[in-house]
C-alpha positions as CSV (number, residue, x, y, z in Angstrom):
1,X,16.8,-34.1,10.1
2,X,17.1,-30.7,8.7
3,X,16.8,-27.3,11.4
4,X,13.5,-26.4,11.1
5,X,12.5,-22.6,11.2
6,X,11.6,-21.8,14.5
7,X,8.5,-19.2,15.0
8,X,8.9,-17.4,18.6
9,X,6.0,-16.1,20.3
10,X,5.1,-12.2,20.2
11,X,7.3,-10.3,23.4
12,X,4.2,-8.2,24.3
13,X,0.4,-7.6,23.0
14,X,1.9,-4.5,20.4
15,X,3.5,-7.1,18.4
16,X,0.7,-9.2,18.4
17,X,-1.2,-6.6,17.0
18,X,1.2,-5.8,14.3
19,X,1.3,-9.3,13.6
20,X,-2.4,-9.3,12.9
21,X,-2.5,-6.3,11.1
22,X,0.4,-7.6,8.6
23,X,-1.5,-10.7,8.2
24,X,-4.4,-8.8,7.2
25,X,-2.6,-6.2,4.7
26,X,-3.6,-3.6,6.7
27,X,-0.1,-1.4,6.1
28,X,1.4,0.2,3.3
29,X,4.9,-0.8,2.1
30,X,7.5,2.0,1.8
31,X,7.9,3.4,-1.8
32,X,11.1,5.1,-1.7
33,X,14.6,5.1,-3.3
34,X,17.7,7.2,-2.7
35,X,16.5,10.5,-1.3
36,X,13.0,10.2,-2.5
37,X,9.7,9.0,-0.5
38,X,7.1,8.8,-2.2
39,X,3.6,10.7,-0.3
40,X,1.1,8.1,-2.4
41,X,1.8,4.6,-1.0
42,X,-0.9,2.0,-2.2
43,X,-2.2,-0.4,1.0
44,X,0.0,-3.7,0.9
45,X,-2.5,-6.7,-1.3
46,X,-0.5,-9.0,0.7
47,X,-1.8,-11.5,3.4
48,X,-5.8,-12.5,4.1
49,X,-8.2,-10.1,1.8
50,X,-11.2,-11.7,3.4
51,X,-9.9,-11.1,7.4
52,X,-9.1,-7.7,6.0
53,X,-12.4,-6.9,4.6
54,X,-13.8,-8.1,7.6
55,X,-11.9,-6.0,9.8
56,X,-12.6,-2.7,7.7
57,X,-15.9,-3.5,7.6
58,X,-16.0,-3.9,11.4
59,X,-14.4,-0.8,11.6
60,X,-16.7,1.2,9.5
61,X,-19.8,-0.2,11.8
62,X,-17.8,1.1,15.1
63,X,-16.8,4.5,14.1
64,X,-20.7,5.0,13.3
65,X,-21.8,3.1,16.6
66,X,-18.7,4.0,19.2
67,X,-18.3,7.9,20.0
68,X,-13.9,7.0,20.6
69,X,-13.8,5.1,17.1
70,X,-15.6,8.0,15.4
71,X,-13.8,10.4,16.8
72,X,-10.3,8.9,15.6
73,X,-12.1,7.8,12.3
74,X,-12.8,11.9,12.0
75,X,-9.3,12.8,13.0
76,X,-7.4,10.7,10.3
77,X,-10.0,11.6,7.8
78,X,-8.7,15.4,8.1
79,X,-5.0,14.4,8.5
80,X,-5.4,12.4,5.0
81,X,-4.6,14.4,1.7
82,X,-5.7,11.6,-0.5
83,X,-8.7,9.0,-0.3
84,X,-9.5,10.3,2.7
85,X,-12.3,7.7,3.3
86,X,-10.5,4.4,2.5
87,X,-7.2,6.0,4.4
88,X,-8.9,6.9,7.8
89,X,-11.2,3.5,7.4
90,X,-8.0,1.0,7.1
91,X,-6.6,3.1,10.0
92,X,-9.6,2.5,12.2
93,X,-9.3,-0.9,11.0
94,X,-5.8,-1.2,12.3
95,X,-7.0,0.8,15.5
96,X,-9.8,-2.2,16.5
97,X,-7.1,-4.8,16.2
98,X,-5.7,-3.6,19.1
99,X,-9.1,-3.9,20.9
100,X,-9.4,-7.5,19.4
101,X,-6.3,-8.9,20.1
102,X,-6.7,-7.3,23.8
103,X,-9.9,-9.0,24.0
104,X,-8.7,-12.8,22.9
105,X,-6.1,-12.3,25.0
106,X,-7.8,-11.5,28.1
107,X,-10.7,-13.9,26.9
108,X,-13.3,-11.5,28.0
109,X,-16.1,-10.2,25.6
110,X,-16.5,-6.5,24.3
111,X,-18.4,-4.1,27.0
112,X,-18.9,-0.6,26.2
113,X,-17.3,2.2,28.3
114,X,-21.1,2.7,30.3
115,X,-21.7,-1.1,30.8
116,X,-17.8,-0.6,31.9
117,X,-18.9,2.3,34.6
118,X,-22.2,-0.1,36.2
C-alpha cells in the first residue's frame, strides 16, 4: 500500500473560509517578479465557476438588500482604481462566505440583525 495524501481538517472557521473562497476563485494570484508587483492582478479562473457565480451573484442581491453588505460593497468600490464594480462585487463575495460558512457551521439559518434584536 502506497502513503496516501492525508487532508487535515481546517484549525479554525478563518481557514475554512479561505478554503471556500479558493475553491470558488474568489482571489487573485500575485503577479510579481524581482522587485516589481504588478497593481492589475486578474481574479484567479481556477476552482468552481458555477459556486463562484453563485456566490457573487448572492452578493450583489445582499449589498442591495442588507444596509452592513452595502455599506462595505460602497467602501471597496471607492478603494478600487480599476473595475471598480466587478472588484468591490468579488470582495463582497468573499465577505458572505464568511457569513455562510459561520452559518453551516453553527447549523442555524440566516436572521437579520432586527429579527436578531426580538
Amino acid at each position: 500500500m502506497g502513503q496516501e495524501a492525508q487532508t487535515l481538517p481546517p484549525r479554525n472557521l478563518r481557514d475554512a473560509e479561505d478554503a471556500v473562497a479558493k475553491i470558488a476563485g474568489l482571489w487573485w494570484p500575485r503577479a510579481d517578479s524581482g522587485d516589481f508587483e504588478a497593481q492589475d492582478r486578474r481574479m484567479a479562473k481556477s476552482g468552481n465557476r458555477y459556486l463562484r457565480y453563485y456566490l457573487i451573484q448572492a452578493a450583489n442581491k445582499m449589498r442591495q438588500h442588507i444596509p452592513e453588505y452595502a455599506d462595505y460593497y460602497a467602501r471597496k468600490y471607492a478603494e478600487s482604481t480599476k473595475h471598480h464594480h466587478k472588484r468591490a462585487l468579488v470582495m463582497t463575495a468573499r465577505k458572505s462566505v464568511g457569513l455562510v460558512v459561520g452559518l453551516l457551521h453553527r447549523n442555524e439559518p440566516y436572521r437579520s440583525k432586527e429579527d436578531r434584536r426580538t
